[in-house]
C-alpha positions as CSV (number, residue, x, y, z in Angstrom):
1,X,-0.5,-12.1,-18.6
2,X,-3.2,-9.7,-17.5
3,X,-5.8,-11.7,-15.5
4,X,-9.4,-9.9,-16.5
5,X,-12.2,-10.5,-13.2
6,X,-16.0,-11.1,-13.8
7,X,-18.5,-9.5,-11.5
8,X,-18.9,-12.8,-9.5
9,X,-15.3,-12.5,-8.7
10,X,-14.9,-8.2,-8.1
11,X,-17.5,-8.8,-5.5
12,X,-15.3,-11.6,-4.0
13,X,-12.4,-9.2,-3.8
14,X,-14.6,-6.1,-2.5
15,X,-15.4,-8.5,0.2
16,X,-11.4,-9.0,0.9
17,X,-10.5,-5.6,0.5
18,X,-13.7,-4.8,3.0
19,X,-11.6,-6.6,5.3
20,X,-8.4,-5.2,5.2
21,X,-10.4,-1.3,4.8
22,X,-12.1,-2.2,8.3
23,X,-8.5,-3.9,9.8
24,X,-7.2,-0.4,8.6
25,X,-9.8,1.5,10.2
26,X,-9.2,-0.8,14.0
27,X,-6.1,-0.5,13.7
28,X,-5.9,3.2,13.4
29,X,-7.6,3.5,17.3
30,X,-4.6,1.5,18.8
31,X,-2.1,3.3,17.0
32,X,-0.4,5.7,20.0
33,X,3.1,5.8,22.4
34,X,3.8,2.7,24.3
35,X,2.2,0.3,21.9
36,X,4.7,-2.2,20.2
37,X,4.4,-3.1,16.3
38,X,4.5,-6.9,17.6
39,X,1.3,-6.1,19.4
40,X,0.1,-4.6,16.7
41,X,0.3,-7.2,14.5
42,X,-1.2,-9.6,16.3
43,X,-4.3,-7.4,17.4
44,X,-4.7,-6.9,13.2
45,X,-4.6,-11.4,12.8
46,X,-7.2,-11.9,15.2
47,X,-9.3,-9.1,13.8
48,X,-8.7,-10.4,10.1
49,X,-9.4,-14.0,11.3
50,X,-12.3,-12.9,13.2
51,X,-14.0,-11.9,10.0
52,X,-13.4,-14.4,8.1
53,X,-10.3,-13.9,6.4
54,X,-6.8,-15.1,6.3
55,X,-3.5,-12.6,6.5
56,X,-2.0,-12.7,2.9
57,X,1.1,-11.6,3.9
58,X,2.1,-14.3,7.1
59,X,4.4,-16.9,5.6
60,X,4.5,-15.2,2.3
61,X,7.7,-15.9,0.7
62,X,8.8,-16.8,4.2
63,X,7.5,-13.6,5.7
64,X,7.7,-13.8,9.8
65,X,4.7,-11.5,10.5
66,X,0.6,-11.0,9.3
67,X,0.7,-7.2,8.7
68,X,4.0,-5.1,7.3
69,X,4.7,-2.3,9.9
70,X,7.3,0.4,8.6
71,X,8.6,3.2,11.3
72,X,9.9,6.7,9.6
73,X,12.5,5.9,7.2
74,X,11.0,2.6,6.7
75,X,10.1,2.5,3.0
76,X,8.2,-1.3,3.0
77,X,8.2,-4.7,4.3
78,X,9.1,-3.4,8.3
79,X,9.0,-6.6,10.7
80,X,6.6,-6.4,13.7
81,X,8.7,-6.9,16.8
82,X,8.2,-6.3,20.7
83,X,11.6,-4.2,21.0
84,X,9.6,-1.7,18.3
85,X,7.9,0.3,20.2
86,X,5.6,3.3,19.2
87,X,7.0,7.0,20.1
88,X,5.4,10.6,19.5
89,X,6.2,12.4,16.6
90,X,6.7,8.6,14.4
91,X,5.2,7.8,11.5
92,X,4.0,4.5,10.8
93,X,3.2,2.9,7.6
94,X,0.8,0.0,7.8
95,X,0.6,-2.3,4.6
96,X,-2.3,-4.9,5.2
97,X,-3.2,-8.1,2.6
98,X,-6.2,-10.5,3.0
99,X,-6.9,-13.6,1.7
100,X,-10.8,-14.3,1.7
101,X,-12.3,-16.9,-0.4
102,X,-9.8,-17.8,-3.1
103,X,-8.7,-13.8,-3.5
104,X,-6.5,-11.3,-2.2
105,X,-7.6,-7.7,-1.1
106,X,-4.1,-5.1,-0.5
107,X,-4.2,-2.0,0.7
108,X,-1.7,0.5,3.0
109,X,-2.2,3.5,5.1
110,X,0.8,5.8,6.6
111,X,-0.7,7.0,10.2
112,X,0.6,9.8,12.7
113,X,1.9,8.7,15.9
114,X,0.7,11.5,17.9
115,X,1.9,15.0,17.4
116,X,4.2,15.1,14.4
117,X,6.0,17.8,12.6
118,X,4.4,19.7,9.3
119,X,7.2,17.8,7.3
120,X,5.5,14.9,8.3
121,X,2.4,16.0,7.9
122,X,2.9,17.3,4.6
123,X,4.4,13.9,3.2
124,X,1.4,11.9,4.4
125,X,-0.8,14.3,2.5
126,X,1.6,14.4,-0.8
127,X,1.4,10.9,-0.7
128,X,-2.1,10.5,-0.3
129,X,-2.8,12.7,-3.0
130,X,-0.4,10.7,-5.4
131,X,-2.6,7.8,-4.7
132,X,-5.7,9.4,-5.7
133,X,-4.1,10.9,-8.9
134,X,-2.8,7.7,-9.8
135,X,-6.4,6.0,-9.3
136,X,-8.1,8.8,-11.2
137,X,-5.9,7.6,-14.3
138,X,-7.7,4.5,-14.3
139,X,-9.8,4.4,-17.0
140,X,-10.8,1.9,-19.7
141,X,-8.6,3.3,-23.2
142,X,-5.6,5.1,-20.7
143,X,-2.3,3.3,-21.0
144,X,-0.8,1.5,-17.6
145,X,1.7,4.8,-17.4
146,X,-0.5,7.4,-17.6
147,X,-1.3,6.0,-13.8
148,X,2.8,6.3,-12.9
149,X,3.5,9.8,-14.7
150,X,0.6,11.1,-12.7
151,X,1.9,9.6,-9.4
152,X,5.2,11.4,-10.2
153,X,4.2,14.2,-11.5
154,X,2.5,15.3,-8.2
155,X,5.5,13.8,-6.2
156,X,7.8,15.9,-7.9
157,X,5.9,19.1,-7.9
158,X,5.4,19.0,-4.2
159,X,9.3,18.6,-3.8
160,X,9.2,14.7,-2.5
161,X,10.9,11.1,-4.6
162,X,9.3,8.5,-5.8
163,X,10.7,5.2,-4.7
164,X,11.7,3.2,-7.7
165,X,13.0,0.0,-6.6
166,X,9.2,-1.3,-5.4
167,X,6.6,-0.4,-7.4
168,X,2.7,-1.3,-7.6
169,X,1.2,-4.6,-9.2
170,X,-1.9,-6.5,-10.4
171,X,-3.7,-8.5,-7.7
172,X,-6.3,-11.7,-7.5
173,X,-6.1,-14.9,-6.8
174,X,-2.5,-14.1,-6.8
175,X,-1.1,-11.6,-4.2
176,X,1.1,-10.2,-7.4
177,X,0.0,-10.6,-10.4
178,X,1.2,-8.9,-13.8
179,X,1.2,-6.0,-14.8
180,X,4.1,-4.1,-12.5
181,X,2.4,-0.6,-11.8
182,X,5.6,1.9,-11.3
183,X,5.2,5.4,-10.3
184,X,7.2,7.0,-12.3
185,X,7.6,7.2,-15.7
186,X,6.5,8.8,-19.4
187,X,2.9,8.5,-20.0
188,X,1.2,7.0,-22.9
189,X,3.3,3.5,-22.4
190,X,2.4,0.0,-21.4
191,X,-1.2,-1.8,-22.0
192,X,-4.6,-0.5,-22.4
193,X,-6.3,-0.5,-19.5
194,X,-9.5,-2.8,-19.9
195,X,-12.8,-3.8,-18.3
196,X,-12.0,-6.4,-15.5
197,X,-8.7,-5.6,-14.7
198,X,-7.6,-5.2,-10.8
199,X,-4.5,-3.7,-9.4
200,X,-3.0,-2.5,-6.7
201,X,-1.5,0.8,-6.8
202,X,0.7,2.3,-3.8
203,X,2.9,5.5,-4.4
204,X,6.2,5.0,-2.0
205,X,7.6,8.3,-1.5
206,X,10.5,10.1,0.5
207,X,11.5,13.7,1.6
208,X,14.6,13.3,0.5
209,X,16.3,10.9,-2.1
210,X,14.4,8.1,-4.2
211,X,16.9,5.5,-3.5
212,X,16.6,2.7,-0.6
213,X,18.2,-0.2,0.6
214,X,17.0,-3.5,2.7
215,X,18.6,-3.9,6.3
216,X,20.3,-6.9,7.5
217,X,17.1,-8.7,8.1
218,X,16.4,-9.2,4.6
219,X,12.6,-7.4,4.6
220,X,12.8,-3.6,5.8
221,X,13.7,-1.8,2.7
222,X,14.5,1.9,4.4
223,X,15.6,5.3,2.8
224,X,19.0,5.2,1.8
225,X,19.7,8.8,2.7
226,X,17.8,8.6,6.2
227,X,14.9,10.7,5.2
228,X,10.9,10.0,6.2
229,X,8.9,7.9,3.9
230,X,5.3,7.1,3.5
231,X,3.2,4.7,1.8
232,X,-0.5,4.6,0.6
233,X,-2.0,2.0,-1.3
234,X,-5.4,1.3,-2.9
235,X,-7.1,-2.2,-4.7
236,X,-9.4,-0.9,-7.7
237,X,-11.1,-2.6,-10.2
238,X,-10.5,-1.1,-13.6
239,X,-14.8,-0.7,-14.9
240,X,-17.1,1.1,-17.5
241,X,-18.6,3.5,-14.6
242,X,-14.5,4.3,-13.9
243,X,-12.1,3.2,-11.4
244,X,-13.8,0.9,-8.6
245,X,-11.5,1.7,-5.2
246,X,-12.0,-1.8,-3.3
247,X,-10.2,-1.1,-0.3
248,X,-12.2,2.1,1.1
249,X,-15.3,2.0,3.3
């Protein structure tokens, strides 16, 4: 079931995805050589609890950690930990939830770790701009897949995969809520998009293959072939002016 929000509770939300959108934007100064994801992590659940919120993700279906921290072929779901330490020329993809108030705000970011390559370069870009194609889909009357065909569409055209094991999701007072927002797929399928509705949509996407798998620690999902991947998620509210982006300051 597709949970509709009021205005009373989309303001609530802004106000968790403000949080995770400023966490985003702190983070991004500390993120250099040297520094270890574990420190990271920690430097992102005092800022979070400092302004008023709650990490959505720590203890989350027994989740060790308050912020998901993937390194290079990392796909999702990469545990902070003091061995991981930050080299140049990585790649870092920082997934941040917040729980403020009775609701959840989502949002991820892929950052440079110093110099890196133009391949790199290139699939933070690509990925980024899937994001915003996907978003720009959101409109009241479109169906759910017309925001995963244009995800994959621009994927595909700039040469990159679209991960299809992990896909985007609705979000509230649950941190997943229906419906499952893929991003790939035929357009013209799925729901209506309506007035009210919030979701989370984050393109996954590789250099090389699609397909991943999840290392022996039973969280970091990673490319299956080895290959870079990046990550770039939004919260938007679904509204008669157009798609509301939550998680942006």
């Amino acid at each position: 079931m597709i949970i509709r929000k009021s205005k009373r509770e989309i303001d609530i939300m802004s106000k968790a995805n403000s949080i995770v959108a400023e966490t985003h934007e702190f983070l991004s100064e500390k993120i250099e050589p040297g520094i270890s994801t574990y420190d990271l992590d920690k430097l992102a659940e005092e800022f979070i609890e400092n302004k008023g919120g709650k990490p959505s993700f720590k203890g989350y279906r027994g989740y060790p950690a308050s912020v998901c921290l993937s390194i290079n072929d990392e796909v999702v779901h990469g545990i902070p930990s003091k061995t991981r330490v930050l080299e140049k020329g990585m790649i870092l993809s920082v997934d941040i939830g917040v729980y403020y108030k009775g609701f959840h705000g989502d949002a991820a970011r892929t950052f440079p770790v110093g110099k890196i390559s133009q391949e790199a370069k290139s699939l933070i870009e690509v990925t980024r701009k899937a994001l915003d194609k996907g978003i720009e889909n959101a409109i009241i009357g479109n169906r759910l897949t017309d925001i995963s065909n244009a995800v994959q569409i621009h994927v595909e055209n700039a040469g990159c995969s679209v991960v299809r094991d992990y896909v985007g999701h609705g979000i509230g007072t649950d941190m997943h809520e229906d419906p499952q927002i893929p991003n790939f797929g035929p357009a013209g399928r799925g729901p209506r998009l309506k007035e009210g509705m919030t979701l989370a949509i984050e393109p996954m996407v590789n250099i090389g293959h699609y397909n991943v798998k999840t290392k022996d620690d039973g969280w970091t999902v990673v490319t299956e072939d080895g290959s870079l991947s990046a990550h770039w998620e939004d919260s938007i509210a679904i509204t008669k002016e157009g798609p509301k982006i939550l998680s942006r300051l």
